[in-house]
Phi, psi and omega in degrees: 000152202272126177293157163294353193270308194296302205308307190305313163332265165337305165297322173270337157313312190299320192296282170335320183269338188291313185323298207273004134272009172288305194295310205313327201230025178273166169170240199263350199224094187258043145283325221270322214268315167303316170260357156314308183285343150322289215262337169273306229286288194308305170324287189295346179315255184339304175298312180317309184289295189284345153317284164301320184320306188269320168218336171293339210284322170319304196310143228285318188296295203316299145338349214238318193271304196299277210062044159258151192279138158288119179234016173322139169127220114251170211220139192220138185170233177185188210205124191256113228237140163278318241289131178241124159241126193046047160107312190255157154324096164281172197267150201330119257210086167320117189223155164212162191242095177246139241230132175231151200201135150223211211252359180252322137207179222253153143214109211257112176239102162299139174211128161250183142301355176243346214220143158240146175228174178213129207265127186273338200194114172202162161211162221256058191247165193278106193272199197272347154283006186102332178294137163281126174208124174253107188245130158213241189230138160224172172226140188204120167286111182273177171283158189277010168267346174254018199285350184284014181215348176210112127348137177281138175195147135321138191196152190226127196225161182213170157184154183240126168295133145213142244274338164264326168262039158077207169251145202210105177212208197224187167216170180216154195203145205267018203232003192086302182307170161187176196187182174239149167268095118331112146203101173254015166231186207210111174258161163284311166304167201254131174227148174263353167209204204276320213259350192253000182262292165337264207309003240200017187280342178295352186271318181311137174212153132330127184289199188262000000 
């Protein structure tokens, strides 16, 4: 759903184009004049809204006014795992996170080397010191060359943005396991794995 500050936004473009078609068309027959502006009004609503859905919401001011974050992009780091192998910590897991974004919602696909996941469920809210924190649902394919040792398993994760360290949370899983997310840099680009992000990490930054 659209924040109260974005609804407010929208409402008042709307509120601005009804004025100027109140003016554009007023005269003697004002039943006549309520529902142009209905029927113009309810159309551009609906362009409008989806208009913002997609690309207004993104623009800097506009951000500026809303302060919800642009998270667009993949995000590169790593996932530190509880996961014991023969007894010991295995070692930290090279990841990446990648985030498709509009102004209502989010879809975050983890991609390791070994495994991909796809969000069954996520939200994006503002807590109360102000910190961004994105959470969601998952579902996760490990490759069929490793499934006699990592099981398809359901899982729920969170992490909070922030502009110097990037995002940092934790996950949890229906397998027991659990760990924490590292990814303090960032591309603009979509990347589909692990190996194709690495090589492409000079496109990587911190965000702005």
């Amino acid at each position: 759903m659209l924040g109260r500050r974005e609804i407010q936004v929208v409402v008042g473009v709307t509120a601005a184009v009804g004025l100027a078609i109140s003016i554009a068309y007023g005269g003697s027959d004002p039943a006549a004049t309520a529902l142009k502006v209905y029927a113009y009004g309810t159309s551009i609503s609906t362009f409008l809204i989806l208009i913002y859905e997609h690309f207004i919401w993104g623009l800097a001011p506009i951000r500026k006014l809303t302060g919800k974050p642009d998270l667009r992009g993949t995000w590169l780091g790593e996932l530190v795992s509880s996961y014991l192998e023969n007894g010991h910590p295995i070692p930290p897991i090279p990841t990446i996170l990648r985030i498709t974004q509009t102004a209502s919602s989010q879809h975050i696909t983890l991609f390791t080397g070994e495994s991909s996941s796809t969000t069954e469920q996520s939200s994006l809210v503002r807590e109360g010191d102000g910190r961004w924190r994105l959470a969601w649902t998952y579902s996760n394919i490990p490759r069929a060359s490793v499934r006699h040792r990592s099981d398809c398993h359901l899982g729920t994760a969170e992490v909070t943005f922030d502009r110097s360290g990037g995002l940092v949370g934790a996950y949890y899983t229906d397998r027991l396991t659990r760990g924490e997310l590292r990814l303090p840099i960032r591309s603009k680009q979509l990347f589909a794995s692990v190996s194709s992000a690495v090589v492409e990490r000079d496109t990587f930054a911190r965000p702005a």
